[in-house]
Every structure is written in structure tokens, then in C-alpha cells.
C-alpha positions as CSV (number, residue, x, y, z in Angstrom):
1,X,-91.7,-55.4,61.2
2,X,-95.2,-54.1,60.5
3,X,-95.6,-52.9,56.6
4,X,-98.2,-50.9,54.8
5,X,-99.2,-51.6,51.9
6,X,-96.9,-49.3,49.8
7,X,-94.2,-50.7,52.0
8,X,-94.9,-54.2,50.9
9,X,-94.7,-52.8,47.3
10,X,-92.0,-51.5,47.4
11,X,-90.4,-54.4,49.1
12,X,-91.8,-56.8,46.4
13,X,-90.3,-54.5,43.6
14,X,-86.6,-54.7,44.9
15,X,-86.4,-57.8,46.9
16,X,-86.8,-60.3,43.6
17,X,-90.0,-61.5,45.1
18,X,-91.8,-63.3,41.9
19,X,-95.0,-64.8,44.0
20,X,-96.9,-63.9,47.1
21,X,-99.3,-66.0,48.6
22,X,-102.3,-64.5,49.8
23,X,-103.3,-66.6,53.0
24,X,-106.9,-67.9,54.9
25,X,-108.3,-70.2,56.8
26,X,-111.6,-72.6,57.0
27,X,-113.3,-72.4,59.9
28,X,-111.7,-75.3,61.2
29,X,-108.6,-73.6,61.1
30,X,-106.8,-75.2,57.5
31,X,-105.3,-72.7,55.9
32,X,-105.2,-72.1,52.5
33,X,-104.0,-69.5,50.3
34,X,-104.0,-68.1,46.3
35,X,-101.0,-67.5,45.0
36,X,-100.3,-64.4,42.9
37,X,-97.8,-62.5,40.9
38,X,-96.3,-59.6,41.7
39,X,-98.2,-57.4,39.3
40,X,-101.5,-58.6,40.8
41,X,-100.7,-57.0,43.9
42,X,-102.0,-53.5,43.8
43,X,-104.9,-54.7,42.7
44,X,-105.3,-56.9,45.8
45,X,-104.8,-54.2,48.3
46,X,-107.0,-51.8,46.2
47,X,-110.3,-54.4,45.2
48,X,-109.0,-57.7,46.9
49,X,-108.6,-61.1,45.0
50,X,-111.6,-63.3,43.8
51,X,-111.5,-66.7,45.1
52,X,-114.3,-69.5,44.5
53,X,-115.6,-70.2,47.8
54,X,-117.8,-73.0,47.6
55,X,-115.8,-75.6,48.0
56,X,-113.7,-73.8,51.3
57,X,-115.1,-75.7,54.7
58,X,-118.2,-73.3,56.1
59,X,-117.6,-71.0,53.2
60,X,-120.8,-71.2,51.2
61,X,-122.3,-72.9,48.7
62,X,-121.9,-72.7,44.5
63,X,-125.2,-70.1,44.9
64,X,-123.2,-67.8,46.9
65,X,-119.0,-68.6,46.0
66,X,-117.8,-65.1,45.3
67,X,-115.3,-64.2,48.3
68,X,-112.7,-61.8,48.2
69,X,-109.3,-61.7,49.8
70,X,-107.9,-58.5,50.8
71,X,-104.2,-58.7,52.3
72,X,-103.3,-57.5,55.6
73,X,-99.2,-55.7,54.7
74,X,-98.6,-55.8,58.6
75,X,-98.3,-59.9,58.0
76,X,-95.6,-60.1,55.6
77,X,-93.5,-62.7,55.3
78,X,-90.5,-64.3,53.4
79,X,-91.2,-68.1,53.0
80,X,-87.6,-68.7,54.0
81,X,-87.9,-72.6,52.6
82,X,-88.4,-71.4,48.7
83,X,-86.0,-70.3,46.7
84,X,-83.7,-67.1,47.6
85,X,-83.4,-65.6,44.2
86,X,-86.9,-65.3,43.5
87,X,-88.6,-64.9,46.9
88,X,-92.3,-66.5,47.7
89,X,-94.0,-64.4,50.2
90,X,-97.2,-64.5,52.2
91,X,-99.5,-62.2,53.6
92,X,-102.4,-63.2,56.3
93,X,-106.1,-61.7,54.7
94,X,-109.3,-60.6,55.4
95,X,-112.2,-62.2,53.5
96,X,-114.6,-60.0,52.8
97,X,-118.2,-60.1,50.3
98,X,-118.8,-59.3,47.1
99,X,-119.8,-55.8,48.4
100,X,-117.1,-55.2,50.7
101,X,-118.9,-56.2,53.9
102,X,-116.7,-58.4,55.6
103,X,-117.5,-62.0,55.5
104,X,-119.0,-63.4,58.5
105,X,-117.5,-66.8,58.5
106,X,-113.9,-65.5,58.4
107,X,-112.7,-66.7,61.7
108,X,-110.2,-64.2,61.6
109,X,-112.6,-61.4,61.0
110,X,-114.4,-62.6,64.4
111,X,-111.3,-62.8,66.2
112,X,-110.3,-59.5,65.0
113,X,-114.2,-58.3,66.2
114,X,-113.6,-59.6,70.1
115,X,-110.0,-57.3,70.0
116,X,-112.6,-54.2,69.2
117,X,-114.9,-55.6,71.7
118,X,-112.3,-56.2,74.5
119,X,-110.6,-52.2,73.5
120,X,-114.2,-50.4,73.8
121,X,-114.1,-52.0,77.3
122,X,-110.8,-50.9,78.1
123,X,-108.8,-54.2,78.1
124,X,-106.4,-56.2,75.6
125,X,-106.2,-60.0,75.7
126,X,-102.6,-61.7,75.4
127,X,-101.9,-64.9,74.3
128,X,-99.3,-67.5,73.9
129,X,-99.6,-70.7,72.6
130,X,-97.6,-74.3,73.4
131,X,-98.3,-76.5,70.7
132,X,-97.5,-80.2,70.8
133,X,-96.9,-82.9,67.0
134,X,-96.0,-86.2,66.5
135,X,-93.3,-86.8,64.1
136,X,-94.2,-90.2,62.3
137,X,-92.0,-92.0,59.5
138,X,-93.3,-92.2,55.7
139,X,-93.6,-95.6,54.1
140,X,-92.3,-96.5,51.3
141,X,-94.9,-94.6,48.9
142,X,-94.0,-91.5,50.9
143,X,-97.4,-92.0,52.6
144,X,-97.3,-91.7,57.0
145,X,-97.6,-94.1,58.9
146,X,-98.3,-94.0,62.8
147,X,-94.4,-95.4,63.4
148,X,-92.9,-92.7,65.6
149,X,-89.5,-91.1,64.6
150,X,-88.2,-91.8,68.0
151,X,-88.8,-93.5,71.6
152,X,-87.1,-90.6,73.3
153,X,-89.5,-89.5,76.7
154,X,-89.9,-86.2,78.2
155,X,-86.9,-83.8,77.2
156,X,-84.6,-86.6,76.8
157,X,-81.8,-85.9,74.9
158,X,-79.9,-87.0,71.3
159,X,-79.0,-89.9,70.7
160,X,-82.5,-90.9,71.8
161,X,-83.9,-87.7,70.8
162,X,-83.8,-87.4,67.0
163,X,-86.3,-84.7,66.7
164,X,-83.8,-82.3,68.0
165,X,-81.8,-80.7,64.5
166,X,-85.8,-80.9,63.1
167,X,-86.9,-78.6,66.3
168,X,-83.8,-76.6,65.4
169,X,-84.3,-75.6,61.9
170,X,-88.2,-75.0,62.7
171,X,-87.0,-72.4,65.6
172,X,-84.3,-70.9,63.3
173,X,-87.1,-70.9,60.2
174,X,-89.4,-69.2,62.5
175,X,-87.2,-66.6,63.9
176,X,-86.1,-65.7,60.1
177,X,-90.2,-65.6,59.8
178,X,-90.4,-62.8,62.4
179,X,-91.8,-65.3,65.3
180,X,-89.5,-66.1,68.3
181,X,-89.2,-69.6,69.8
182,X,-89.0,-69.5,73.8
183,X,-87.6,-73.2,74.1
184,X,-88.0,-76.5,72.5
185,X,-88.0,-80.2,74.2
186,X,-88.9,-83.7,73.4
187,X,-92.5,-84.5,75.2
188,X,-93.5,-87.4,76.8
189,X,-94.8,-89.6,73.9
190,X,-92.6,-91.6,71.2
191,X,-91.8,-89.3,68.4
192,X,-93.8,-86.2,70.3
193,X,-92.3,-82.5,70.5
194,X,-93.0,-79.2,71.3
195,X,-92.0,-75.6,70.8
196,X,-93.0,-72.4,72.7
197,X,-93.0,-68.8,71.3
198,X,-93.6,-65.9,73.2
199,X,-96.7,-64.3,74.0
200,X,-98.2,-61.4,71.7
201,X,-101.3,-59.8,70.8
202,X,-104.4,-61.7,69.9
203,X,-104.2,-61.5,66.4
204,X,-100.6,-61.5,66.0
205,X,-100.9,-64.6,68.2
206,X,-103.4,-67.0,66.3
207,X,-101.3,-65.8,63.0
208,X,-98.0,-67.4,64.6
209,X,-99.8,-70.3,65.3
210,X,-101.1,-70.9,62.0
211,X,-97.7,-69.8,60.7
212,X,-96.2,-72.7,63.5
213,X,-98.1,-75.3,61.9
214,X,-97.7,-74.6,58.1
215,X,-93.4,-74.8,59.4
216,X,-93.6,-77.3,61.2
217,X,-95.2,-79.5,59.1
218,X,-92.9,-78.3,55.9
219,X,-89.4,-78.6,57.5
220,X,-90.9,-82.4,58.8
221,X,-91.9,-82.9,54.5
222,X,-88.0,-82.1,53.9
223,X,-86.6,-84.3,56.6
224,X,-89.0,-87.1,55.0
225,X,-91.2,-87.2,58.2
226,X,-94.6,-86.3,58.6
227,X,-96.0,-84.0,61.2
228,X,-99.2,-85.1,63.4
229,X,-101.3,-82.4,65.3
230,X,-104.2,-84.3,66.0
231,X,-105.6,-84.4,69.8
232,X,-104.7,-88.4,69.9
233,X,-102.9,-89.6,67.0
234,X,-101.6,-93.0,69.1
235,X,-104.0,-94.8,71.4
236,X,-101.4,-96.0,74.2
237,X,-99.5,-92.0,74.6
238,X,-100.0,-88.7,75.6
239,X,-102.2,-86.6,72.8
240,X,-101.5,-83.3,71.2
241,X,-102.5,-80.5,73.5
242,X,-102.9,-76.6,72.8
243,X,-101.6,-74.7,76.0
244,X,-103.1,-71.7,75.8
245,X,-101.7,-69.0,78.1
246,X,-103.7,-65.9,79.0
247,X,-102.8,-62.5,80.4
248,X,-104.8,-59.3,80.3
249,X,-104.1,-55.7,80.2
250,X,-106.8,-52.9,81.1
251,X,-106.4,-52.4,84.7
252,X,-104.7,-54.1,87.6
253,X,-103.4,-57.4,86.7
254,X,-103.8,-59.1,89.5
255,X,-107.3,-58.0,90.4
256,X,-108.4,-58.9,86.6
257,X,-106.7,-62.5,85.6
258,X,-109.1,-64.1,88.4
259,X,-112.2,-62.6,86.6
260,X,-110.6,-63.9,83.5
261,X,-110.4,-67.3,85.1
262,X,-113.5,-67.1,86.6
263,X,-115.2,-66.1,83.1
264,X,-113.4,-69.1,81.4
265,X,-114.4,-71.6,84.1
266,X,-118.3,-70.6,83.6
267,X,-118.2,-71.1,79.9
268,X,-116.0,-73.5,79.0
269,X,-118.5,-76.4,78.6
270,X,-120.1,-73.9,76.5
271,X,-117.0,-73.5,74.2
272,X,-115.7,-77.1,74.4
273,X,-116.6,-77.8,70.6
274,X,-114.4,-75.1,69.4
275,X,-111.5,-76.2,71.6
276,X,-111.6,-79.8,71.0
277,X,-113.3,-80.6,67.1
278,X,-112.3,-84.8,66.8
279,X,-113.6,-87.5,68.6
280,X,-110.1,-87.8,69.0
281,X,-109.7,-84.5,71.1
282,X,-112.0,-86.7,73.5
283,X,-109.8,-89.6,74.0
284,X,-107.0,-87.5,74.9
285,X,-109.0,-85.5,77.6
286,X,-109.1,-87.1,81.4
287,X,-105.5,-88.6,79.9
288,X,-101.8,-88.2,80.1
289,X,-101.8,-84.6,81.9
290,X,-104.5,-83.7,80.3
291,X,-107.4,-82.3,81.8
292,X,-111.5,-83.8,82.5
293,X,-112.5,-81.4,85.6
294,X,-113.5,-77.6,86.1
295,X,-111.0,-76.7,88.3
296,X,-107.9,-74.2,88.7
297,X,-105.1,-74.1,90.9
298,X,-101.5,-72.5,91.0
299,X,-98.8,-74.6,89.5
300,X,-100.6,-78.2,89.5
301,X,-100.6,-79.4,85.9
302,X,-103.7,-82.1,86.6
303,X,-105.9,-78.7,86.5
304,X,-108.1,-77.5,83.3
305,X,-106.7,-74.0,84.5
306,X,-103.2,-73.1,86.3
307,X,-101.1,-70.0,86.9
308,X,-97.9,-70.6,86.3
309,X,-94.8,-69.5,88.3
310,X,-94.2,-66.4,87.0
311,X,-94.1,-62.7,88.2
312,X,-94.9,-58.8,87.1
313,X,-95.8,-58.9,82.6
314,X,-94.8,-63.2,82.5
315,X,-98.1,-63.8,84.9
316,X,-100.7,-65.6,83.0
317,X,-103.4,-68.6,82.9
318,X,-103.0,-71.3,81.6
319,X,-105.7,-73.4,79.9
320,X,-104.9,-76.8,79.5
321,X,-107.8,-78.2,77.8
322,X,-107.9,-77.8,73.8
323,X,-105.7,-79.5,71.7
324,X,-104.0,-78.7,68.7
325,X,-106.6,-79.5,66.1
326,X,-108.0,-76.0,67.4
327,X,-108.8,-73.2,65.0
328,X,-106.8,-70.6,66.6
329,X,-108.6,-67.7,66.0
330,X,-111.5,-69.0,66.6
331,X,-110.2,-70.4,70.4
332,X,-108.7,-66.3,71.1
333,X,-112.2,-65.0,70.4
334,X,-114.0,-66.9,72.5
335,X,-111.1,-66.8,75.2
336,X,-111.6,-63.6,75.3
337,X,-115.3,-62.9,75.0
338,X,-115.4,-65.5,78.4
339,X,-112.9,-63.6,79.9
340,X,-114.6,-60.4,79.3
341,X,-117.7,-62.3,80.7
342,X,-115.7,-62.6,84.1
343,X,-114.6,-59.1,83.9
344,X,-117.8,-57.6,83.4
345,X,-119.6,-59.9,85.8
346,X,-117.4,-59.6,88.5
347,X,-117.8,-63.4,88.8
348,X,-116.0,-65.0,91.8
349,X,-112.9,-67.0,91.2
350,X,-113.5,-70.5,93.0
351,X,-111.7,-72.0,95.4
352,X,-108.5,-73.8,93.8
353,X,-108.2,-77.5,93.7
354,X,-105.2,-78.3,95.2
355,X,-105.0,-82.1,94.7
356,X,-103.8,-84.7,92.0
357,X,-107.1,-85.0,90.2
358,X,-105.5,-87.9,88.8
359,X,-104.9,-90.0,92.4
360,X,-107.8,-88.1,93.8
361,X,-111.1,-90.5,96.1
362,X,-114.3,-90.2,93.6
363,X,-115.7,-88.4,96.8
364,X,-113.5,-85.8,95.6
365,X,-113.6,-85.8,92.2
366,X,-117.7,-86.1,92.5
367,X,-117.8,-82.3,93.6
368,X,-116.5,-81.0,90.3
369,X,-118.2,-80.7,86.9
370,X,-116.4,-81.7,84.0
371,X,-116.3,-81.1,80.4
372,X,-118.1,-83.4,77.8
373,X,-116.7,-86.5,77.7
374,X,-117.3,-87.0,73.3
375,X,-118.3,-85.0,71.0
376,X,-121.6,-85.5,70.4
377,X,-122.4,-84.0,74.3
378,X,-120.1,-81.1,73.1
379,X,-122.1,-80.5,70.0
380,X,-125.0,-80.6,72.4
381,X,-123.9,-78.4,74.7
382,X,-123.1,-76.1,72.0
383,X,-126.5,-75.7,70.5
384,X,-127.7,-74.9,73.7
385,X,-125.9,-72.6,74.6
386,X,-126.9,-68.5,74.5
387,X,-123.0,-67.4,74.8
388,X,-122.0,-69.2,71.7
389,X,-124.8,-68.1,69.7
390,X,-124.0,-64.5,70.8
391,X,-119.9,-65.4,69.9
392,X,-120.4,-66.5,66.7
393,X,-122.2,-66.8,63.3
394,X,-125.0,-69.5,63.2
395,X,-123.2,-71.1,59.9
396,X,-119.6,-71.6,61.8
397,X,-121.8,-73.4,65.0
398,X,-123.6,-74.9,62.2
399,X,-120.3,-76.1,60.6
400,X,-119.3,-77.6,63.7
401,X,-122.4,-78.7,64.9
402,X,-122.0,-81.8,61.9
403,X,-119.0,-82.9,62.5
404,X,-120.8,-85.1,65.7
């Protein structure tokens, strides 16, 4: 359900709610939140709530800290793992300056600028997400270790998968949270899982998946497990990918999604940084299913880009690449802007790459750029490049830029 603002007072006011959490992110995608009493919360959707910015990643500095979060009432949310009588809630928020100009570095607020930019051209981006964790045991400190919680393969099934009542109780948690599991399954490393949710809009999108983490790695906290997203977290199995599936709506399907591919295929090199922020994320690329080459093809999973078997409003690309270390919002907005680049270009769709890229002759696999193979040559690519520096705010590539 999508509330307004009096809608969410109200709610607060008879539902026994005695703390909402007012929720960001970084601009690596960590989110964080205020919390704030009831009272507090007419005052945050008239002025917004003053946070101290300077020590938030790509925020600002202790000269310029004043940030202000204003709360979106279409996000609401009942944190269905605290307490019943006495309800913690969270809403999603803009962060906006002292001034009320919004704040530049808000990934959200950029994300939220591409949906404005894709609509005055007539088209809306969806998106769905696949999102892969680790589930690793705690020591005996309660600290992780890198000891998986199982040795169960690709959608095995209990006894050997033990992930399975934890994949539960996150799909139940989120549906009570408004966000609807497709399917669940074991994946192919030891201890590796993943969940699907249906597609949505852009922003409603990178919100789940932000929402997906926080759950994921709470109901793991209360199983006494801990939950890994990062793009490699064991050297000798499969790493953590993103699956991000994209349709577009605007015009004739059909005649569009290859302009959308052929938009993301010209500037993903470009974008790489933002889709893949560890050295880790570099490891895991050219590995286990995942991809190294600029290619596309229908169905073939050792492709950067495939469409999927699907027909009529399930037909969609796939983009294989980025891993779940991602900052959603920040991935959406560039999606789109590239596929709005295709669009608007009328760039050609290249031939598909029907082969196992993975068995393939190097006379083959010489024919097909690739994406950077660490991060330093994604930084590099990054700086360089005119789309990205027309995408986003010189402090977020900044922000990024250092972590090479």
C-alpha cells in the first residue's frame, strides 16, 4: 500500500507504533537510518530531520555536515522482527540541503532523476533483481568466520540444504514487508543462496533490494549465522552476483529491449565501477557463470547479457555482470540512462554470441572486448569516461574513484 503522509500519521497514532526509522544510504549503497519517536514525525515530513553528515561515506565533510532527511510515506513499513506491541517502522528518504535543494550525492535522488529523465522521453524502466549471500557460521565470540553453513550444491534439497527454513522466514518476513518473493533455492557454492522477487518500478525496485539485504542479513543474526554479499567471499566457489533484469515500457517492446541492450553493451565498460566496487567483484568476474565478455545471446548463461525465456510483460534482459556489493540505486540509474542511450541512438543490437564462452578457441574469444579485469582499470575507465560524468555528481565518481 502506498501512504501519504497524513496516512502514515494516522497509522502511527492507532497502530502502537513507538519508533520509526527514517532510512538512507551511502553512496556505496550501506544504509543507514535515524530513528525517531512518534511525536517527531510531523515535523519530519513538514522541515525533515537533521542528521550530521560528515562522517556518512561521500557525504561531506565537518565544513559542510548539515543534511536533512525528509521521509518518503509511500515506503512504509512494519519491521515485522521487533516487537508487536510497540511497532518499529521505517520509511525510505530523500536527503536534501540545508536549503531544501536536494542533495546531490543522494543516490536515491539520482536514481529518482533518471525516472524523470526516462518519463519526459516517453519510457519507464523495470527492474528485477536476483541477489545471491553466503551464509557463514559465527565463532565462538559471535564473530563470522568464512565456514559455510552447509555443503548443499545447486538447489539441492534438506537434509543437505540447511538454508532452507532461513530462506523461508526471509520470503514470509518479506511478503509481511510488502515485497513478494518469486522462488528461493540453494546455489551452487557451500552455504550460498538466493531469492528472487518480482519485478517493479525503478525506485520501488532498488528500495526492495536494500530492504532484501537489511532481512536477509537480520533473520541470518537470529538464526546465529552471518550473511555474506560480497562479490567473492571464498576463493575456490562461485561469488555473489546481482542479476539484474531489465524490461522497458514506452513503445513497442520488442522493437525497444534491443536498443536497451545495445545501449548497455556500449557503456558498460564505462559503468563497470559502479556495478562491481571490491577487488573482490574482480575475482568473481570471467568465473563460475559469471561473466568477462561483451556479448548477449538468448538463454546462454556464459553471456554478460541474455534474454530469458519468457513471453508478452515477463520478457526482459538480463545483465549478468554486477554483483551484490552494488549500490542499487546507483546500478538502476545508470541502467537506465545507457538504455536510454540505445533508445535514443537507435544503436544496432550486435550479433548474439551463441557459444560457451567458457569452452570457447581464444580465436573466438579474441573478437570480443571485455570488461576490466581489476579495479584499478575500472577506476580508469571511469574517469575517462564522458557518460559517467554526465550520469553522476563529480563527488560520488570521486568517492569511487579512491577505493582503487
Amino acid at each position: 500500500m502506498k501512504y501519504t503522509a497524513n496516512e502514515v500519521l494516522q497509522y502511527v497514532r492507532e497502530e502502537d507504533v513507538k519508533f520509526v526509522r527514517l532510512a538512507f544510504c551511502d553512496v556505496f549503497g550501506v544504509q543507514k537510518n535515524i530513528s525517531v519517536m512518534p511525536s517527531e514525525l510531523g515535523r519530519a515530513f513538514k522541515t525533515g530531520i537533521a542528521i550530521d553528515a560528515s562522517a556518512i561515506a561521500g557525504f561531506g565533510d565537518v565544513a559542510h555536515s548539515d543534511l536533512f532527511l525528509h521521509p518518503d510515506p509511500s515506503t512504509l513499513s512494519v519491521l515485522p522482527w521487533r516487537p508487536e506491541h510497540g511497532k518499529v517502522v521505517r520509511m525510505f528518504c530523500s536527503v536534501l540541503c540545508p536549503d531544501g535543494t536536494p542533495f546531490v550525492n543522494d543516490a536515491r535522488g539520482i536514481l529518482i532523476k533518471a525516472i524523470e529523465r526516462a518519463k519526459q522521453a516517453g519510457y519507464s524502466f523495470n527492474f528485477g533483481a536476483e541477489m545471491e549471500f553466503y551464509l557463514f557460521r559465527l565463532d565462538e565470540n559471535g564473530l563470522p568466520t568464512k565456514i559455510p553453513y552447509d555443503n548443499a550444491g545447486y538447489m539441492d534439497v534438506a537434509p543437505l540444504d540447511r538454508g532452507e527454513n532461513i530462506r523461508r522466514e526471509i520470503c514470509l518476513t518479506l511478503e509481511q514487508m510488502g515485497i513478494l518473493p518469486e522462488s528461493s533455492h540453494h546455489e551452487e557454492g557451500p552455504g550460498q543462496n538466493e531469492i528472487d522477487f518480482r519485478y517493479s518500478d525503478a525506485l520501488t525496485a532498488a528500495d526492495n533490494a536494500v530492504t532484501f539485504r537489511s532481512v536477509v542479513s537480520t533473520i541470518a543474526a537470529r538464526n546465529g549465522l552471518w550473511a555474506d554479499f560480497g562479490a567473492k567471499p571464498l576463493a575456490d566457489a562461485p561469488g555473489n552476483g546481482l542479476h539484474i533484469n531489465v524490461s522497458v515500457a514506452g513503445g513497442d517492446h520488442d522493437e525497444l529491449i534491443p536498443k536497451v541492450i545495445a545501449g548497455i553493451l556500449d557503456k558498460v565498460r564505462d559503468v563497470t565501477l559502479f556495478l562491481n566496487p571490491t577487488e573482490e567483484s574482480y575475482a568473481r568476474l570471467g568465473n563460475n557463470k559469471a561473466p568477462r565478455y561483451l556479448t548477449w545471446s538468448r538463454q546462454n548463461r556464459s553471456q554478460l547479457i541474455r534474454i530469458p525465456a519468457a513471453v508478452g510483460e515477463y520478457r526482459r534482459a538480463e545483465l549478468r555482470s554486477p554483483d551484490a556489493a552494488a549500490n542499487p540505486y546507483l546500478a538502476f540509474a545508470l541502467l537506465i540512462y545507457a538504455g536510454l542511450h540505445g533508445i535514443e541512438n537507435g544503436l544496432p543490437l550486435p550479433e548474439p554470441a551463441d557459444v560457451n564462452l567458457y569452452t570457447a578457441e581464444k580465436s573466438v574469444l579474441d573478437k570480443y572486448a571485455t570488461l576490466p579485469s581489476s579495479l584499478k582499470e575500472a577506476v580508469d575507465v571511469a574517469k575517462d569516461s564522458a557518460f559517467v560524468k554526465a550520469c553522476l555528481p563529480h563527488e560520488i565518481v570521486q568517492a569511487y574513484c579512491r577505493l582503487a
